[in-house]
N, CA, C and O atoms as a GROMACS GRO file, in nm:
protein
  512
    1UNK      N    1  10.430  -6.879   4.408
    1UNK     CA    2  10.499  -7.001   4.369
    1UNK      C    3  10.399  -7.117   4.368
    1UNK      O    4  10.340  -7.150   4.471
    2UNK      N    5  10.380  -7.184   4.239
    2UNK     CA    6  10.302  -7.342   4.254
    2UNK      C    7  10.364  -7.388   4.356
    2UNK      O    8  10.482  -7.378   4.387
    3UNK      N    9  10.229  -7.469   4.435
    3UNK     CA   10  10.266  -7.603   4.496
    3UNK      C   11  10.346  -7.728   4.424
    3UNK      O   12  10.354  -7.731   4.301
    4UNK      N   13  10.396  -7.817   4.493
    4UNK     CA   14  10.508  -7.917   4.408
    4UNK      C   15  10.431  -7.963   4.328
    4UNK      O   16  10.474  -7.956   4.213
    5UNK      N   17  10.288  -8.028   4.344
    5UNK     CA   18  10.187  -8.125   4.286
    5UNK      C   19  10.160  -8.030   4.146
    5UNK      O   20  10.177  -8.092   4.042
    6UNK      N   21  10.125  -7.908   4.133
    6UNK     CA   22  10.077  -7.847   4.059
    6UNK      C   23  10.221  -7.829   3.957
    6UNK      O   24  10.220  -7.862   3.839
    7UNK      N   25  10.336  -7.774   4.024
    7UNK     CA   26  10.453  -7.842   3.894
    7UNK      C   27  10.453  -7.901   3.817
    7UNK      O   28  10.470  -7.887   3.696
    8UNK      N   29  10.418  -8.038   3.932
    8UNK     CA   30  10.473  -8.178   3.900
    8UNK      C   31  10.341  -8.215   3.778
    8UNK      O   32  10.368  -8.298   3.691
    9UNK      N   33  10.231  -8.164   3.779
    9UNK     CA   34  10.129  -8.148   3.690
    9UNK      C   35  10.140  -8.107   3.557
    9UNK      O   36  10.125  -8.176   3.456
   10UNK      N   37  10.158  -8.033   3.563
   10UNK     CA   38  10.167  -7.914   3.470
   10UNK      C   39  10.329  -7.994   3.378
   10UNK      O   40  10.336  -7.993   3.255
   11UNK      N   41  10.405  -8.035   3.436
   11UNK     CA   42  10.525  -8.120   3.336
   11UNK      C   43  10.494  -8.230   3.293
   11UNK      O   44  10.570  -8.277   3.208
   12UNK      N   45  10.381  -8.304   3.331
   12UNK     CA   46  10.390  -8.404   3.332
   12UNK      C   47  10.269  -8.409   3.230
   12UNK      O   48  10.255  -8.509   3.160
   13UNK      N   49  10.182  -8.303   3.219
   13UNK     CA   50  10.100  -8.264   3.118
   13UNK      C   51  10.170  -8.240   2.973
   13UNK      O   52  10.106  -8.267   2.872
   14UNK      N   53  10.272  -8.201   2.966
   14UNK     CA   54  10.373  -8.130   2.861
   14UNK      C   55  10.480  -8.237   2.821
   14UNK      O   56  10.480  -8.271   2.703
   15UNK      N   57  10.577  -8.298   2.913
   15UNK     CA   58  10.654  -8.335   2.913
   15UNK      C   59  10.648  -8.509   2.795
   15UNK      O   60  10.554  -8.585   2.775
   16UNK      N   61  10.727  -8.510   2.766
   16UNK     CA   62  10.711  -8.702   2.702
   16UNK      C   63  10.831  -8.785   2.758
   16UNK      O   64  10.851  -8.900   2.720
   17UNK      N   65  10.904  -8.728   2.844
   17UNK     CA   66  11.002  -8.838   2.914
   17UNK      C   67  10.975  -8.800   3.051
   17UNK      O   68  10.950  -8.684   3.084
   18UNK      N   69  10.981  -8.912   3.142
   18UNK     CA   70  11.023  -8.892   3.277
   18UNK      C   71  11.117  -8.990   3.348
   18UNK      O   72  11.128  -9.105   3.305
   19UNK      N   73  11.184  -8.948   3.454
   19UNK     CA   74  11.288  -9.080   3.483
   19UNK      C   75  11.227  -9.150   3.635
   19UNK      O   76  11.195  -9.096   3.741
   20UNK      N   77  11.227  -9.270   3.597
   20UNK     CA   78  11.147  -9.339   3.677
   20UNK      C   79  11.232  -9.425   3.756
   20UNK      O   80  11.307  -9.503   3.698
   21UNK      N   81  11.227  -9.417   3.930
   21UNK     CA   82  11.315  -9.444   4.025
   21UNK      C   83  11.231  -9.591   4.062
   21UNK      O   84  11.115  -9.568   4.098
   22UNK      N   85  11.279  -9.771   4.060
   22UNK     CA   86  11.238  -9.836   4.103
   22UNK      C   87  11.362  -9.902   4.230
   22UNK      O   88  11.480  -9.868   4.239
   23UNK      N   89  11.294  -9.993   4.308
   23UNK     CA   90  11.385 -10.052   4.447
   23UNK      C   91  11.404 -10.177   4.341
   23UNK      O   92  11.307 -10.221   4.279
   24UNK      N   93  11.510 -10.220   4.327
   24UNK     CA   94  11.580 -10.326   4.285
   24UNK      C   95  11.512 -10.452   4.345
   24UNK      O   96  11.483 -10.447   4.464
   25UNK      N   97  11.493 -10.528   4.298
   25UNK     CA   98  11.411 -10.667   4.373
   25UNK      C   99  11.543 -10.776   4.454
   25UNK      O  100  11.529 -10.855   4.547
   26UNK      N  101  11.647 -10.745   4.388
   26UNK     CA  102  11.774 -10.852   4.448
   26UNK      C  103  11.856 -10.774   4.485
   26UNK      O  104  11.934 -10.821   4.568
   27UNK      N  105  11.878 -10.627   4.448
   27UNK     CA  106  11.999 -10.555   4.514
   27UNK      C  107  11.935 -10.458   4.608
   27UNK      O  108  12.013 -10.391   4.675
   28UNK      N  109  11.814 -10.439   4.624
   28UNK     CA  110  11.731 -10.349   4.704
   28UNK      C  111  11.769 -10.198   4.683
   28UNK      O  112  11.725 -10.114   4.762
   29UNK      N  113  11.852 -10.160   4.576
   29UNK     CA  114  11.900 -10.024   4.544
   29UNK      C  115  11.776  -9.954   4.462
   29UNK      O  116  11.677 -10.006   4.411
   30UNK      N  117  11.812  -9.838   4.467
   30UNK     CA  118  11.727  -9.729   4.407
   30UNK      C  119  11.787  -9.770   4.234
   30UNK      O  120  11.905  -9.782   4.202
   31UNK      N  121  11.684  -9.785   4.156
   31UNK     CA  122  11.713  -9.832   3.966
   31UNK      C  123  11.625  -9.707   3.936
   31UNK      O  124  11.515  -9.681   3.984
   32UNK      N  125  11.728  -9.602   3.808
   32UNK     CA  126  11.651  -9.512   3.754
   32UNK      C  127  11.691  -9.544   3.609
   32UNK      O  128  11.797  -9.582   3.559
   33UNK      N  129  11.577  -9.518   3.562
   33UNK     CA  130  11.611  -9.475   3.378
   33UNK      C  131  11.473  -9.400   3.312
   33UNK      O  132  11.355  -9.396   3.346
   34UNK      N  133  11.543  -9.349   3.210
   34UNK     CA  134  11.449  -9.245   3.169
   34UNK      C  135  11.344  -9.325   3.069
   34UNK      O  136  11.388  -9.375   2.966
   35UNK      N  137  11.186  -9.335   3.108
   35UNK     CA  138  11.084  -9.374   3.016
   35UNK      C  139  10.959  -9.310   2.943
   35UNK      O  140  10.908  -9.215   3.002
   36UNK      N  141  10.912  -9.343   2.843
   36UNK     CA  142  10.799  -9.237   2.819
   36UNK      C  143  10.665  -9.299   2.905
   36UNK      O  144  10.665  -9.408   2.962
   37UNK      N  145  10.567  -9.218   2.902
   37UNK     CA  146  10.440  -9.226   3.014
   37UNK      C  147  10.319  -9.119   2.977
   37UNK      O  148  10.331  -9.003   2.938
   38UNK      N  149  10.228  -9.176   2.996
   38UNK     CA  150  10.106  -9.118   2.945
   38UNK      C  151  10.010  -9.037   3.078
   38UNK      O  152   9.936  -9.116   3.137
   39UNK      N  153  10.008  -8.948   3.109
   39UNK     CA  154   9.945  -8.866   3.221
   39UNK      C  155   9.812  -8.803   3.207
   39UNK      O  156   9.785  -8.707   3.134
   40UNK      N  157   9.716  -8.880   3.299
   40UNK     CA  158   9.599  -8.897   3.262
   40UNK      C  159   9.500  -8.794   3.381
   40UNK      O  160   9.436  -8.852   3.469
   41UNK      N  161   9.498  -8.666   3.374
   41UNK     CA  162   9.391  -8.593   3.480
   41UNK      C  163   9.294  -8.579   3.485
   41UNK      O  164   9.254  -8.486   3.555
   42UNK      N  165   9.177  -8.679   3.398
   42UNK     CA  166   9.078  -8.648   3.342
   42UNK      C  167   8.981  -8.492   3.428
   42UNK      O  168   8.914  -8.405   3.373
   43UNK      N  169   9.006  -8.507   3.550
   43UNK     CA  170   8.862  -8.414   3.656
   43UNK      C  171   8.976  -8.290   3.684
   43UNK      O  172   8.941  -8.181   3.728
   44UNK      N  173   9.124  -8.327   3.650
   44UNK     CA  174   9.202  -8.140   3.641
   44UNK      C  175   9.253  -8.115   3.810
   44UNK      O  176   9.360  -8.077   3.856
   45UNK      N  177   9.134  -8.153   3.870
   45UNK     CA  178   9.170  -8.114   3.997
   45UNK      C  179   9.134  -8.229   4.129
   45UNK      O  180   9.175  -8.198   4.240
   46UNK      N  181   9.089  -8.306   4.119
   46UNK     CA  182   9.090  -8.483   4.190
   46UNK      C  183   9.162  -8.531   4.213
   46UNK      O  184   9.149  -8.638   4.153
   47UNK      N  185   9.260  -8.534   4.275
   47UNK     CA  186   9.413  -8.601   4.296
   47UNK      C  187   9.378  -8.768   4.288
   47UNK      O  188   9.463  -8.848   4.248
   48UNK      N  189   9.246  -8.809   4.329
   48UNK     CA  190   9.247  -8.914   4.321
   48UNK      C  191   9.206  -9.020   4.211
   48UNK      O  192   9.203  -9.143   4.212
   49UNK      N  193   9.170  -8.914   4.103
   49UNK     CA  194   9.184  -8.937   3.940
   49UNK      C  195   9.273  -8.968   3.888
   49UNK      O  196   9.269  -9.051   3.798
   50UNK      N  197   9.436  -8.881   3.949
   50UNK     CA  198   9.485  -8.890   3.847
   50UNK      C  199   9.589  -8.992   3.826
   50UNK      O  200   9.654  -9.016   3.927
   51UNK      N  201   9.617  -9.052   3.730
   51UNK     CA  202   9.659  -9.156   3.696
   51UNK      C  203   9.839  -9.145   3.618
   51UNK      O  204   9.871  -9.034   3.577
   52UNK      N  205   9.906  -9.222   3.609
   52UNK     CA  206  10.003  -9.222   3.522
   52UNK      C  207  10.047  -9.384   3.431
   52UNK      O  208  10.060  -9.491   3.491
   53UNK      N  209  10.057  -9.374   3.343
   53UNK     CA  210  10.016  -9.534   3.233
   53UNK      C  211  10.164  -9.537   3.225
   53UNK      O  212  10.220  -9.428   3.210
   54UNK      N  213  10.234  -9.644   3.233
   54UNK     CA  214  10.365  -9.686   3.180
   54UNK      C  215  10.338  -9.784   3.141
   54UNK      O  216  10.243  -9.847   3.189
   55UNK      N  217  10.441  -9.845   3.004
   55UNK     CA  218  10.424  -9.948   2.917
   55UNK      C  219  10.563  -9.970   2.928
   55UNK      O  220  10.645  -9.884   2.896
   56UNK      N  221  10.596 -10.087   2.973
   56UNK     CA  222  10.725 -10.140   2.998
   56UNK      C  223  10.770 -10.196   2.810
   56UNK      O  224  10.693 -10.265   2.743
   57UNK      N  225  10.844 -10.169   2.783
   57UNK     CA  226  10.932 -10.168   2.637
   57UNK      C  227  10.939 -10.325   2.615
   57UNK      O  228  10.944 -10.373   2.502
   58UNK      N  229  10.938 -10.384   2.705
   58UNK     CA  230  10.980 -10.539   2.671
   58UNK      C  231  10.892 -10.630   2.767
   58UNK      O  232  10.926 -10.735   2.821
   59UNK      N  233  10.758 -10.553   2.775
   59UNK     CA  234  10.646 -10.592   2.820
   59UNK      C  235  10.682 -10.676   2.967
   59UNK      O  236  10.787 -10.644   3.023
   60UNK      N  237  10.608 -10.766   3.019
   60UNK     CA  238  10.689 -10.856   3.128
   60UNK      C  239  10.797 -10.932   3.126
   60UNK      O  240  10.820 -11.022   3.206
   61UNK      N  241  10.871 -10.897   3.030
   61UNK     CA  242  11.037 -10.890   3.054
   61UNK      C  243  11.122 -10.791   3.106
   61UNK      O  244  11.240 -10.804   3.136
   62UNK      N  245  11.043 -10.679   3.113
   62UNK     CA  246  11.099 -10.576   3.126
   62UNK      C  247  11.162 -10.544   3.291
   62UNK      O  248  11.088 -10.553   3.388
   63UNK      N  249  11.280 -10.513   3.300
   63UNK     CA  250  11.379 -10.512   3.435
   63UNK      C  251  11.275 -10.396   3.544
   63UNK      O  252  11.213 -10.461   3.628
   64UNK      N  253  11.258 -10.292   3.549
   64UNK     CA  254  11.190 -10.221   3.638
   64UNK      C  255  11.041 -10.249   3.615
   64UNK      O  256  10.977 -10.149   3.648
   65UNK      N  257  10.944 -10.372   3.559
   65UNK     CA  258  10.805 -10.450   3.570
   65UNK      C  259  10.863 -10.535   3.677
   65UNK      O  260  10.806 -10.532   3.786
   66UNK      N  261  10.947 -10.596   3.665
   66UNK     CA  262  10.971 -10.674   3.780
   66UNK      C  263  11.018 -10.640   3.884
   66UNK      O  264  10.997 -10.712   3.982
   67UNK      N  265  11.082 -10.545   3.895
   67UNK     CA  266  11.103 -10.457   4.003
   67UNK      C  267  11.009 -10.425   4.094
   67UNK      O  268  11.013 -10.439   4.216
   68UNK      N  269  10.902 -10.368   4.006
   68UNK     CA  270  10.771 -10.296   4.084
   68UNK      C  271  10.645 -10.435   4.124
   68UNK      O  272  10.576 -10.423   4.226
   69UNK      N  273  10.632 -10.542   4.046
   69UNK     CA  274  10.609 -10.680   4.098
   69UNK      C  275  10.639 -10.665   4.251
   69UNK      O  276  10.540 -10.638   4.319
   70UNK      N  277  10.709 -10.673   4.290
   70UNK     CA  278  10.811 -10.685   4.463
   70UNK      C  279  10.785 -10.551   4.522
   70UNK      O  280  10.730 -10.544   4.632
   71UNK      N  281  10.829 -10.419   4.438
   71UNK     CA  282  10.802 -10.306   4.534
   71UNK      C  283  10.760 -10.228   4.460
   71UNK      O  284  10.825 -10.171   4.373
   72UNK      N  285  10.599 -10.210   4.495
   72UNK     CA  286  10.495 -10.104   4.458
   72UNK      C  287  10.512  -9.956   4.432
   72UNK      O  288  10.451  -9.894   4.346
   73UNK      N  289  10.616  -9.897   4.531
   73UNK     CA  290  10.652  -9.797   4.554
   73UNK      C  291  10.781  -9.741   4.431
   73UNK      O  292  10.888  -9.797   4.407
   74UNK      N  293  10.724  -9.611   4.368
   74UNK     CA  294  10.825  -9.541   4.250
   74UNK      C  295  10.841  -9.406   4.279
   74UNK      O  296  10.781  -9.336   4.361
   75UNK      N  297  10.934  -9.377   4.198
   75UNK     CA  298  10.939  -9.213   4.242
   75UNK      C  299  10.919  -9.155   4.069
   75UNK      O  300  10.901  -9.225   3.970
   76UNK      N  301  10.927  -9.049   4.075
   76UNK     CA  302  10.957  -8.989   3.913
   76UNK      C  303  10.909  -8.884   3.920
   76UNK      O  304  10.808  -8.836   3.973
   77UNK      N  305  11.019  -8.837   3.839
   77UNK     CA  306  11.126  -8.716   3.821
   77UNK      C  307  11.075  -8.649   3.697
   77UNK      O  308  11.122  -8.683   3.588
   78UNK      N  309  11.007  -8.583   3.702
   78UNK     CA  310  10.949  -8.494   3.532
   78UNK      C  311  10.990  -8.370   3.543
   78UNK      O  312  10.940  -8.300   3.631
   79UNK      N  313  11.067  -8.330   3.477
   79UNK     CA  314  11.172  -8.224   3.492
   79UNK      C  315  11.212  -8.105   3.585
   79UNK      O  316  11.199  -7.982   3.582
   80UNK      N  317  11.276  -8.213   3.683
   80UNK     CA  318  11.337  -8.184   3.798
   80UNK      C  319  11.210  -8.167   3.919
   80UNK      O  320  11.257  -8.148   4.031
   81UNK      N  321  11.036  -8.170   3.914
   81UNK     CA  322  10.959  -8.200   4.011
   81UNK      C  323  10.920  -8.332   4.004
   81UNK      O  324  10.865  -8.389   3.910
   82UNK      N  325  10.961  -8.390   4.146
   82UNK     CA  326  10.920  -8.555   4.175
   82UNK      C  327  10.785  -8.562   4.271
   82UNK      O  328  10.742  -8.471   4.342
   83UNK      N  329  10.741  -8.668   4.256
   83UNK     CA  330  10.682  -8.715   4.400
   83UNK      C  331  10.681  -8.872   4.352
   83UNK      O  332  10.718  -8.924   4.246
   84UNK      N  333  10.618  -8.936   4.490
   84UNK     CA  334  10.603  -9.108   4.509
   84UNK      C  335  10.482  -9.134   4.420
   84UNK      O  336  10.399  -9.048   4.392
   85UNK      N  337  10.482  -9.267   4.377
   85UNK     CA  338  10.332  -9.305   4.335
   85UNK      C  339  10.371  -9.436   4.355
   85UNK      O  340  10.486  -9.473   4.377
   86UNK      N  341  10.240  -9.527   4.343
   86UNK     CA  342  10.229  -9.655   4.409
   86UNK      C  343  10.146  -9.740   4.278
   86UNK      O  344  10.024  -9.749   4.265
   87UNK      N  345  10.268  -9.807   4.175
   87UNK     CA  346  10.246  -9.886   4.092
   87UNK      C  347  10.161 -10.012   4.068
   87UNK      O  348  10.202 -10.125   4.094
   88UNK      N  349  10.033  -9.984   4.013
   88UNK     CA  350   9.968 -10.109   3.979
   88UNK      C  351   9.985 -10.206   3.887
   88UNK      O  352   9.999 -10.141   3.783
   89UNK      N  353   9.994 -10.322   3.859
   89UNK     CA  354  10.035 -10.369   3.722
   89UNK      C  355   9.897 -10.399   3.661
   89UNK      O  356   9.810 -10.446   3.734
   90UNK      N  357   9.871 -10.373   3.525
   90UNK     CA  358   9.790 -10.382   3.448
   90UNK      C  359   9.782 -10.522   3.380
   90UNK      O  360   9.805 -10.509   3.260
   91UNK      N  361   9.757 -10.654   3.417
   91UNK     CA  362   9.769 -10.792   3.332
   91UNK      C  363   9.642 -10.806   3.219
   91UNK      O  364   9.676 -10.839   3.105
   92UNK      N  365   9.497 -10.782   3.245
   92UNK     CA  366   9.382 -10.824   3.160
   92UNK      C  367   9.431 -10.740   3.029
   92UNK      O  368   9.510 -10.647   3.044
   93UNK      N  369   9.387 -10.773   2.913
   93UNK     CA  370   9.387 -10.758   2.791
   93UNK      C  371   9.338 -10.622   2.757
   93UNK      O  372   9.394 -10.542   2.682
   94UNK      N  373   9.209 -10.606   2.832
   94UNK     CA  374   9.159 -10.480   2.738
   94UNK      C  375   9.233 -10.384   2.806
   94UNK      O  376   9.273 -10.288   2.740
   95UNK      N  377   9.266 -10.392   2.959
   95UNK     CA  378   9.346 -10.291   3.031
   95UNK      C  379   9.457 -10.268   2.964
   95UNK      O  380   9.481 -10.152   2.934
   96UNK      N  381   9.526 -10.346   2.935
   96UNK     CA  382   9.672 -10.299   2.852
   96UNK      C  383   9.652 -10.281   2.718
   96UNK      O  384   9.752 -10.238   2.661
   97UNK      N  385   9.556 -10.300   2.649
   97UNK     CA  386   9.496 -10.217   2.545
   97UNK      C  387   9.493 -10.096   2.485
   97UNK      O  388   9.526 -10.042   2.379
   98UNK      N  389   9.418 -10.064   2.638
   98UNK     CA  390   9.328  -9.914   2.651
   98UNK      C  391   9.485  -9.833   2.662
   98UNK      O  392   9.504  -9.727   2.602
   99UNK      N  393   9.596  -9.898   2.749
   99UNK     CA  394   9.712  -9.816   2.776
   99UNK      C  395   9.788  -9.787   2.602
   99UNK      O  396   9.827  -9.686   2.543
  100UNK      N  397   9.783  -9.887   2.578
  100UNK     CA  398   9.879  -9.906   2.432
  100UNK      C  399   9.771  -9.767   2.343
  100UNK      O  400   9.805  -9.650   2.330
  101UNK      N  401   9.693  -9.806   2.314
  101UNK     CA  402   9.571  -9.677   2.259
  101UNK      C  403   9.671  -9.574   2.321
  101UNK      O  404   9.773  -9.549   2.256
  102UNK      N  405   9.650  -9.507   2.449
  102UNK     CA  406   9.717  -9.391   2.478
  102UNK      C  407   9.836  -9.374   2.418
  102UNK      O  408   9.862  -9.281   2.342
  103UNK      N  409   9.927  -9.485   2.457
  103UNK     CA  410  10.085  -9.444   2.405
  103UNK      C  411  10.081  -9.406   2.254
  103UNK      O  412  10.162  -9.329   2.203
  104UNK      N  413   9.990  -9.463   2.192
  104UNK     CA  414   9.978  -9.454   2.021
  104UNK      C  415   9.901  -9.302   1.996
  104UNK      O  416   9.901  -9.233   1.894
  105UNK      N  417   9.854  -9.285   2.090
  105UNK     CA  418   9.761  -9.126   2.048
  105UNK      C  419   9.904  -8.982   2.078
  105UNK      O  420   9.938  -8.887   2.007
  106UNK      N  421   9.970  -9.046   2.260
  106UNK     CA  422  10.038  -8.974   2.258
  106UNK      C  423  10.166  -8.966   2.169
  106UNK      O  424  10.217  -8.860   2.131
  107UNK      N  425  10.201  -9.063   2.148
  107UNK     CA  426  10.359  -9.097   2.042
  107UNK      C  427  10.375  -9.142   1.911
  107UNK      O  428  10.476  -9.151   1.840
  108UNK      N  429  10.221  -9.175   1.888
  108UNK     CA  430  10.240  -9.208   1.724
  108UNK      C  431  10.236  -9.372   1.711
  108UNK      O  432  10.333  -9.443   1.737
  109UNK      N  433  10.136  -9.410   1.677
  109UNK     CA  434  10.150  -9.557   1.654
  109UNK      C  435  10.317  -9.603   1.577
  109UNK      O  436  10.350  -9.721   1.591
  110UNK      N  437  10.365  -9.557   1.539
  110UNK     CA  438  10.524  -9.632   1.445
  110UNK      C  439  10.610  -9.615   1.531
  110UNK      O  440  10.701  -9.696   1.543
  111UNK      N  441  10.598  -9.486   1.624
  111UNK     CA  442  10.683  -9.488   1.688
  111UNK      C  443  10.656  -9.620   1.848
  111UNK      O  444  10.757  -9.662   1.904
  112UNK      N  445  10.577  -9.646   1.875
  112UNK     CA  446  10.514  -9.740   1.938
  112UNK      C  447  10.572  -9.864   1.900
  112UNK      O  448  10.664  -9.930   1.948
  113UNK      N  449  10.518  -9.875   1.833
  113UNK     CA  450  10.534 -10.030   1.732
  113UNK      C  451  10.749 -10.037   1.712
  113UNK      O  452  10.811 -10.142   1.730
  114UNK      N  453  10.817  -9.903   1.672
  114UNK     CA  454  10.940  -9.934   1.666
  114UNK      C  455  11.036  -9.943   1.820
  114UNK      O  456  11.153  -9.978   1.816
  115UNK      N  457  10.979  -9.914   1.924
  115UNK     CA  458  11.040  -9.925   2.045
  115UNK      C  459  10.993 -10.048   2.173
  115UNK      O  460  11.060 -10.103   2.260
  116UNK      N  461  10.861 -10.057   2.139
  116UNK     CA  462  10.777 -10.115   2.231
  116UNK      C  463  10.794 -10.277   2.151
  116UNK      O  464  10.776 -10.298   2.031
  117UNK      N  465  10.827 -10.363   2.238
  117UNK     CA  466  10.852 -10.524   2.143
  117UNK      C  467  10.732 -10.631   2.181
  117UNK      O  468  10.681 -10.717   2.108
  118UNK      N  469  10.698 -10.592   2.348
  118UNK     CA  470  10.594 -10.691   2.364
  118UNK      C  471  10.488 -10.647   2.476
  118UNK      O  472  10.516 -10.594   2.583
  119UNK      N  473  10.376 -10.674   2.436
  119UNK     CA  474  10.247 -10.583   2.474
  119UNK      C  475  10.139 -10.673   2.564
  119UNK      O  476  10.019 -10.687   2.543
  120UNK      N  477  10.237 -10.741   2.691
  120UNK     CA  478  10.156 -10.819   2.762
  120UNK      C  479  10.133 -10.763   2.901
  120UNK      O  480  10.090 -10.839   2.988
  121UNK      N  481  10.159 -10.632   2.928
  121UNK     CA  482  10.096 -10.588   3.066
  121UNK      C  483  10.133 -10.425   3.069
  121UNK      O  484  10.183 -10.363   2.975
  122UNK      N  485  10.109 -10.392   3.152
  122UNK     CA  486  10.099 -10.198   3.140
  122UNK      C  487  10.073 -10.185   3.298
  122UNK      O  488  10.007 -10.256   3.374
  123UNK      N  489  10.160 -10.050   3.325
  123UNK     CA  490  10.123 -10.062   3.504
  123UNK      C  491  10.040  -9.897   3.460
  123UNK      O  492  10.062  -9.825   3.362
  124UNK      N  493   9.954  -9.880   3.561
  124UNK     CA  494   9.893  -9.765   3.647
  124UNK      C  495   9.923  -9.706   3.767
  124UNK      O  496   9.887  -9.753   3.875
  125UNK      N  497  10.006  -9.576   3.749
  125UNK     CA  498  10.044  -9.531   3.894
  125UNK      C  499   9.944  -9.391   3.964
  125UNK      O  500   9.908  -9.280   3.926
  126UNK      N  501   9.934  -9.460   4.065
  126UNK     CA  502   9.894  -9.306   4.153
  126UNK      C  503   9.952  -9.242   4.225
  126UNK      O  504  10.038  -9.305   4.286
  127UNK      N  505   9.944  -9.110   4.255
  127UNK     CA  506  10.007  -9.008   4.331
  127UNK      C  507  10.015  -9.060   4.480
  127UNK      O  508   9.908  -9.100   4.527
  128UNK      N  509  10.125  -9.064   4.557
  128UNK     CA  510  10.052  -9.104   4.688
  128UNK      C  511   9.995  -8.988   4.764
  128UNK      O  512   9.935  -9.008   4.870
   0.00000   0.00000   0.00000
């Protein structure tokens, strides 16, 4: 039997949705909804490589960007294997760039451009 990490790998390699668990900033509740995400292992086996890119849909308007602003801490769920990761927000230009590049390699620039409305920050999560 894989270890959870190696699951949770291996879906998250494959997968184009995952549902992403944030702490509410005013109701302190657990907020889930399902988003797309770009999963980045470059070294395969470095846990401390590996990365996960989310692009919030309505850029820093977006309800779970501000969420994770207040609490760092996410969970997510890639088909049915979870673990924690600890959300960075991405503000400089070329950083949320380089993320938007990914989402367009993985999803198709049109499809990008028809869901995604504003392209002013991008978080980076790590495994904890």
């Amino acid at each position: 039997m894989p270890a959870p990490n190696d699951t949770l790998k291996d879906r998250l390699s494959r997968d184009h949705e995952i549902n992403l668990s944030v702490t509410g900033r005013k109701s302190g509740k657990t907020i889930s909804q399902p988003v797309w995400f770009v999963w980045d292992d470059d070294n395969h086996n470095d846990n401390d490589n590996d990365k996960l890119y989310l692009l919030p849909v309505r850029g820093s308007d977006t309800q779970w960007y501000k969420n994770v602003l207040q609490h760092s801490s996410i969970q997510i769920d890639a088909g049915g294997a979870d673990a924690e990761f600890r959300a960075v927000p991405i503000t400089d230009q070329m950083g949320v760039l380089s993320v938007i590049e990914k989402f367009r390699t993985k999803y198709g620039t049109s499809d990008v451009k028809k869901y995604y409305s504003k392209f002013d920050v991008a978080v980076v999560a790590q495994m904890r």
